[in-house]
C-alpha positions as CSV (number, residue, x, y, z in Angstrom):
1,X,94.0,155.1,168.6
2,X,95.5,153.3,171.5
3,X,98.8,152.0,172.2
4,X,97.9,148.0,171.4
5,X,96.8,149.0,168.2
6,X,100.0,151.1,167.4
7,X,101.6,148.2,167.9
8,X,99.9,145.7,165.9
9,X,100.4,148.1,163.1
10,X,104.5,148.1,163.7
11,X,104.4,144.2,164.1
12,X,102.6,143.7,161.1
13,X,104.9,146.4,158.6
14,X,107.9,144.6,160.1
15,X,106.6,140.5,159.3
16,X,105.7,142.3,156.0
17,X,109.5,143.7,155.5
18,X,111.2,140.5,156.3
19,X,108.6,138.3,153.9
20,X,109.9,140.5,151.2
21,X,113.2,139.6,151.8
22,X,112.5,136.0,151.6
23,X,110.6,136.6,148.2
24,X,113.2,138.8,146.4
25,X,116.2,137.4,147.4
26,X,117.6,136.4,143.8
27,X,116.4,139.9,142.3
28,X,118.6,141.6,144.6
29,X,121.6,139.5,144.3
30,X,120.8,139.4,140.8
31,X,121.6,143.2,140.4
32,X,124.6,142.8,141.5
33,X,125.7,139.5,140.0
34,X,128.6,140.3,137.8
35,X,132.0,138.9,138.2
36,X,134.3,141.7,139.4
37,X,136.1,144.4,137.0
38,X,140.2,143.9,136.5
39,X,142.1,146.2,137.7
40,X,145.0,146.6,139.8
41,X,143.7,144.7,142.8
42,X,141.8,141.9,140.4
43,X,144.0,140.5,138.4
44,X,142.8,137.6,136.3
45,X,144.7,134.5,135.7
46,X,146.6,132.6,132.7
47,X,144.0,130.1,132.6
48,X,141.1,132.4,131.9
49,X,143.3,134.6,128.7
50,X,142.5,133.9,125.1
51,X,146.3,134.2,123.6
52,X,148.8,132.7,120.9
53,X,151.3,134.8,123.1
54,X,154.8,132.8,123.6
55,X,153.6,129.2,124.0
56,X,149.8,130.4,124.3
57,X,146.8,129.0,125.8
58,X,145.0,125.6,124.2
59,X,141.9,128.4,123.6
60,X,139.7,125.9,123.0
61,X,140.0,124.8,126.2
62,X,140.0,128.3,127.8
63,X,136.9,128.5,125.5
64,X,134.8,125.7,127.0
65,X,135.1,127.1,130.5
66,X,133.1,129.7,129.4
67,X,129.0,130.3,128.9
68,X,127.7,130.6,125.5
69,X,127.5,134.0,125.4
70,X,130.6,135.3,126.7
71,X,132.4,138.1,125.0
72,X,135.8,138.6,124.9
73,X,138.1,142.1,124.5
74,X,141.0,141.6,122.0
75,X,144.4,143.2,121.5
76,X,146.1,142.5,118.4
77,X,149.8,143.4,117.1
78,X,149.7,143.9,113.5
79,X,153.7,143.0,113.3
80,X,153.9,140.3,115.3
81,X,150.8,138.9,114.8
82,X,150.3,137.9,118.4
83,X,147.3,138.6,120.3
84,X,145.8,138.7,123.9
85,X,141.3,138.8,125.0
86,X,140.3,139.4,128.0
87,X,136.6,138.6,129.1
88,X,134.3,141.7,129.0
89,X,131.5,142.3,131.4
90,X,128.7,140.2,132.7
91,X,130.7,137.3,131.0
92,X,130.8,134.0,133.2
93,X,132.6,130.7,133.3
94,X,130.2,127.5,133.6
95,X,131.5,127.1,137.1
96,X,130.9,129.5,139.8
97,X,133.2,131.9,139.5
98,X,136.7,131.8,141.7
99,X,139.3,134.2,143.3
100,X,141.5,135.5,140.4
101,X,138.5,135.6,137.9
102,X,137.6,139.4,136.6
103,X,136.1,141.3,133.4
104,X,136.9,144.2,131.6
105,X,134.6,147.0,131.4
106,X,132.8,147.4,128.2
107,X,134.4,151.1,127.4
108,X,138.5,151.2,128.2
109,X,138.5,147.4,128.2
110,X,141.2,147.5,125.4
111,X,143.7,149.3,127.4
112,X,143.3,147.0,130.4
113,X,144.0,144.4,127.5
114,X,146.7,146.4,126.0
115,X,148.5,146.7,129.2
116,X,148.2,143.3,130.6
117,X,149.3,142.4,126.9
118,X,152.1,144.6,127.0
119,X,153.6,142.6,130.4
120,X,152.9,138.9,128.5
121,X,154.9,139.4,125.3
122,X,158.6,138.8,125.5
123,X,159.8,141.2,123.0
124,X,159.7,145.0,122.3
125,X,157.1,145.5,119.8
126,X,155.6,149.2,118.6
127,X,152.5,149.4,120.9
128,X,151.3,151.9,117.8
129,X,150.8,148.9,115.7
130,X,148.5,147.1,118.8
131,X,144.9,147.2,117.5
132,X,141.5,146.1,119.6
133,X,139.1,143.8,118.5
134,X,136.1,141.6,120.2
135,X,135.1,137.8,119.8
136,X,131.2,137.0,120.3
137,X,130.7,133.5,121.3
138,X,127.7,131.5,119.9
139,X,129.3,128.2,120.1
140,X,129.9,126.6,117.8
141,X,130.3,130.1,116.1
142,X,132.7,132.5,117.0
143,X,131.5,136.2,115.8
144,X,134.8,138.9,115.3
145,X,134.2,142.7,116.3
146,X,136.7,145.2,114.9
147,X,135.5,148.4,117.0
148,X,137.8,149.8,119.5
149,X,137.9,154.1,119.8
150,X,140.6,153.6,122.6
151,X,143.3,151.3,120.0
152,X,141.8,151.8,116.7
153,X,141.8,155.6,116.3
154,X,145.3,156.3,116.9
155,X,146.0,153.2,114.2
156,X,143.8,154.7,111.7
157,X,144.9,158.5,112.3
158,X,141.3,158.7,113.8
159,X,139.8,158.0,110.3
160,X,137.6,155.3,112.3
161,X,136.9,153.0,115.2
162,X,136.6,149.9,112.6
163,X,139.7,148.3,111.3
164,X,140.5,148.0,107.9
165,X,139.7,144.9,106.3
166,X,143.4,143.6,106.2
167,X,144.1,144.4,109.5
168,X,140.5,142.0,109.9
169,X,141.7,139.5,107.5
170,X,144.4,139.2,109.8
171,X,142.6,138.8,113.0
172,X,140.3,136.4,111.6
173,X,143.1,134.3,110.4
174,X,145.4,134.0,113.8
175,X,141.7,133.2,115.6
176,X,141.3,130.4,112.9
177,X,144.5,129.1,113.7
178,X,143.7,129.0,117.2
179,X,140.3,127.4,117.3
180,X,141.1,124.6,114.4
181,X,137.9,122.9,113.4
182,X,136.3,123.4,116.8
183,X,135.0,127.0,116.1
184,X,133.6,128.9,113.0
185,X,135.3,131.9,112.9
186,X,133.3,135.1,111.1
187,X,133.3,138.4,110.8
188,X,130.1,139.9,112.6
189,X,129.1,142.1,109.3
190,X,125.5,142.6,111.6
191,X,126.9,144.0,113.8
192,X,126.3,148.0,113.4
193,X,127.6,151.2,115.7
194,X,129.1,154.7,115.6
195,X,132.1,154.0,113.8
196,X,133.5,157.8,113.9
197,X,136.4,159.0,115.7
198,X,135.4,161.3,119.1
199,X,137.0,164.8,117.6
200,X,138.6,167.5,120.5
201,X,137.1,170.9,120.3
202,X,138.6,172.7,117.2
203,X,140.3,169.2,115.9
């Protein structure tokens, strides 16, 4: 084989690497197309929080920035009655997202929650009595998730990752009060998973 031929063969294997780039361009940007995680160097801003905290959020509003779709990590304080969501990953506003625009992770999102919650309220309150929830949007429906291993266990003296159904009764209500007549707000009774507490060696 001479050298012409060897290097038809490399000219042809390297237009046939760069048309594949052209082609797949969105399936590899679409691997990675998730809005960043929180954490200490992405913070999220006011305007992105679900909250009743102090003056609150108008979370309708904060609602309709939002795809259908998105899902949303809760924190609420079963004394004060105030609560805090953060949005939970691959969850993504209508416009294209902006600097100071993040996600919690799907496991440990309630203590990202917790903590940021923890800084917004302006009062001491029992962080024992902070319990973790999620909000499912399907506008005009807005679907309540009561599992949180991270919140819930301690709560329940690891009886179980799923509230009580006060302690839902209760979420459900400050949501309703919230949304108004813009949202339905139900329980997600569909909704099924390992509802067991994770048990140390010899617990």
């Amino acid at each position: 084989m001479n050298i012409n031929s060897h290097i038809r063969k490399i000219i042809v294997l390297a237009f046939f690497v760069l048309s594949l780039s052209f082609i797949f361009p969105a399936v590899s940007y679409a691997a990675t197309d998730a809005p960043p995680s929180c954490n200490n160097r992405n913070q999220i801003n006011e305007e992105y929080i679900l909250t009743n905290v102090g003056s609150g959020n108008n979370v309708v509003d904060v609602l309709l920035k939002y795809k259908p779709g998105a899902v949303f990590s809760g924190v609420y304080n079963v004394e004060t009655k105030e609560w805090m969501a953060l949005p939970s990953y691959k969850t993504y506003l209508k416009e294209e997202e902006k600097s100071g625009f993040c996600t919690v992770e799907p496991r440990g999102g309630h203590e990202v929650v917790a903590e940021r919650f923890g800084k917004k309220i302006d009062k001491e309150t029992d962080e024992k009595k902070n319990v973790g929830f999620a909000i499912v949007t399907e506008p005009p429906i807005l679907k309540l998730r009561f599992i949180s291993g991270k919140l819930n266990c301690p709560y329940t003296n690891k009886e179980s990752r799923k509230l009580p159904g006060n302690e839902q009764d209760q979420i459900e209500l400050a949501i309703k009060e919230a949304v108004g007549k813009d949202y339905k707000v139900q329980k997600d009774d569909k909704y099924v998973t390992d509802e067991k507490c994770p048990q140390k060696p010899g617990s």
